[in-house]
C-alpha positions in Angstrom: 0.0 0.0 0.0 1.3 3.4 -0.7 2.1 5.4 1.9 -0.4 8.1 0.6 -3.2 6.3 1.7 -2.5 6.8 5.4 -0.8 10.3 5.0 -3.9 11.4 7.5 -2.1 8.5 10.0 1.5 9.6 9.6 3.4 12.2 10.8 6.2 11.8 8.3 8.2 9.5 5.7 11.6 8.4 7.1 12.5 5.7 4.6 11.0 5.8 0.8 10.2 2.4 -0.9 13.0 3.7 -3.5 15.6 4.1 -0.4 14.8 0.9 0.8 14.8 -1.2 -2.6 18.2 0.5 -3.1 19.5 -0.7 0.7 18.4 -4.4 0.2 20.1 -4.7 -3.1 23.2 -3.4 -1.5 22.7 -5.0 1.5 22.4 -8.6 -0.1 25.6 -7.8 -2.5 27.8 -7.7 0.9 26.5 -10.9 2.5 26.4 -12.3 -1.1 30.6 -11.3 -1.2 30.6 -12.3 2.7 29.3 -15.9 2.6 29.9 -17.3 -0.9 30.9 -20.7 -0.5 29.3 -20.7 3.2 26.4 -22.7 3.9 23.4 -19.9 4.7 20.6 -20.3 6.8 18.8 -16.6 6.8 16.9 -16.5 10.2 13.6 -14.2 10.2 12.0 -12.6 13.2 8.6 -13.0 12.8 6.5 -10.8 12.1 8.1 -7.8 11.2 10.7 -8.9 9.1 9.0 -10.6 6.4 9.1 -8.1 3.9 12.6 -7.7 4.5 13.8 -10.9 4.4 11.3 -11.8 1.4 13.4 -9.0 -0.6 16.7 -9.3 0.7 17.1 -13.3 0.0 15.2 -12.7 -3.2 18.4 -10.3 -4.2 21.2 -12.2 -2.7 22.7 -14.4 -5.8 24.2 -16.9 -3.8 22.2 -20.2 -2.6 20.6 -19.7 1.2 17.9 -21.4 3.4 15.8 -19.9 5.4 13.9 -20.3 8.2 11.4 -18.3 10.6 11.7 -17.6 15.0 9.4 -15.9 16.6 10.1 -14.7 19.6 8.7 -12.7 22.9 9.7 -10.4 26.0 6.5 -8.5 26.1 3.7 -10.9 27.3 0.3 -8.9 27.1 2.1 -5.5 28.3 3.7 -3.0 26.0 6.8 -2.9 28.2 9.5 -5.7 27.8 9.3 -8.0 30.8 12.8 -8.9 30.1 12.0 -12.6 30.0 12.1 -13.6 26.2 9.6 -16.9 25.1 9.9 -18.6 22.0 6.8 -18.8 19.9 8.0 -20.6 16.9 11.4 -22.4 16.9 13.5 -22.8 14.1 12.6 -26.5 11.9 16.2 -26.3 10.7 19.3 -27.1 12.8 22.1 -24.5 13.1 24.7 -26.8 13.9 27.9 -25.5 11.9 26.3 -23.3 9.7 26.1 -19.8 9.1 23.1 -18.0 10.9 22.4 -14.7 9.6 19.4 -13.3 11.7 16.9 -10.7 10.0 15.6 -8.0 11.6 13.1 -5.3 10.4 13.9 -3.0 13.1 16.4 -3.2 16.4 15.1 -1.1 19.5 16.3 -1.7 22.8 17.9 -4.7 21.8 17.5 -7.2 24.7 15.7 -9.9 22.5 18.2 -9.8 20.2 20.4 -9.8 22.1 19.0 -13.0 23.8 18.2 -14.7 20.2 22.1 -13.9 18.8 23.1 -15.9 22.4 20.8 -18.8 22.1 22.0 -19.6 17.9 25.7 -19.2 19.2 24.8 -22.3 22.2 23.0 -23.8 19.6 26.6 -24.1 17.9 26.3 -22.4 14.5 29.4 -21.5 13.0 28.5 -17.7 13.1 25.7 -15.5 13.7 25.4 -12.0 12.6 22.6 -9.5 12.7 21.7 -7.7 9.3 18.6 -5.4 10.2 17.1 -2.9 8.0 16.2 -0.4 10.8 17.7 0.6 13.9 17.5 3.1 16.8 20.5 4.0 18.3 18.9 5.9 20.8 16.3 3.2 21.9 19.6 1.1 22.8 19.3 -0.8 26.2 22.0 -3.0 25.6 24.8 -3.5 22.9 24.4 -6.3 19.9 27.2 -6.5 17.4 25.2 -5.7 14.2 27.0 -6.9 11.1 24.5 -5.0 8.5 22.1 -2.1 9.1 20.3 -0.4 6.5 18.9 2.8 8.6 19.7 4.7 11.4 16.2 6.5 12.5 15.1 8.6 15.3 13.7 7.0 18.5 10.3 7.5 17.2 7.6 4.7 16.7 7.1 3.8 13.0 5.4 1.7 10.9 5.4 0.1 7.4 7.4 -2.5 5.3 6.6 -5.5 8.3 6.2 -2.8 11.3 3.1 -2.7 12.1 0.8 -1.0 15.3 -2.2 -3.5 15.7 -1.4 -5.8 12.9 -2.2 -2.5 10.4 0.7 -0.6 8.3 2.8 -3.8 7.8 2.0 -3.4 3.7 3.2 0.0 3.5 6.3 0.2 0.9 7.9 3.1 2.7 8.8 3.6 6.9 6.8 6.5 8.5 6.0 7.6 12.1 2.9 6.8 13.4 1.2 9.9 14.4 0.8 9.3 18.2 -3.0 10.4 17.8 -3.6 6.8 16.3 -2.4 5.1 19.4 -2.8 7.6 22.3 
């Protein structure tokens, strides 16, 4: 959906769908010169990173797998409990392979964190983090990122897999959520 039909909802456009079809293309050209010859298992975080990762494996030229988590720290409260759940496991096994975990968006951090620590006990060769959003200024705790498409202001936003009540996910841009929508 173009980002015009909610410009009522928005507040503004931080990432275009031109920026960001530019991004993954460059994005998947370094892991594509990072891991050729590697064996790939592409990790997405359900929900929000399905766009990206549909894109971004869809432009890598080498051969990958991927595979889906979803995982929790927020229970039924909007504030991170700090105690991450797995929803949906991975159906692959990591053991000695190259786990590259895709994010849409990194905020305070702590899950990832969590998820980059249970892949490496898991025993994959390596993990790395490529996200396509992040918020340096959200940051709780530090996660070595390998990739990052976008540094954006600490401000809620929605569109290309971020959502706010399972709306905005099919936007092809990133815009902030005018807080009248959710306040």
């Amino acid at each position: 959906m173009d980002l015009s039909k909610v410009s009522d909802q928005i507040t503004k456009v931080l990432v275009t769908e031109e920026q960001i079809n530019e991004k993954v293309a460059e994005l998947a050209a370094e892991l594509d010169k990072k891991y050729a010859d590697k064996d790939v298992l592409l990790v997405g975080v359900l929900k929000g990173a399905v766009m990206f990762m549909a894109d971004l494996s869809r432009a890598m030229q080498i051969p990958v797998q991927m595979d889906w988590m979803a995982v929790s720290s927020y229970g039924s409260g909007t504030v991170s409990s700090g105690v991450v759940r797995i929803l949906k496991d991975l159906d692959a096994d990591v053991l000695g392979r190259h786990v590259v975990i895709v994010e849409d968006i990194i905020d305070s951090g702590l899950t990832l964190s969590w998820l980059v620590g249970n892949l490496e006990a898991r025993g994959a060769a390596s993990v790395e983090v490529v996200a396509l959003l992040r918020k340096p200024a959200a940051a709780k705790v530090e996660v070595n990122v390998g990739l990052v498409g976008f540094d954006i202001p600490n401000e809620f936003v929605v569109g290309y897999g971020l959502d706010y009540a399972e709306r905005y996910r099919t936007l092809k841009g990133v815009a902030v959520l005018s807080p009248a929508v959710y306040s």
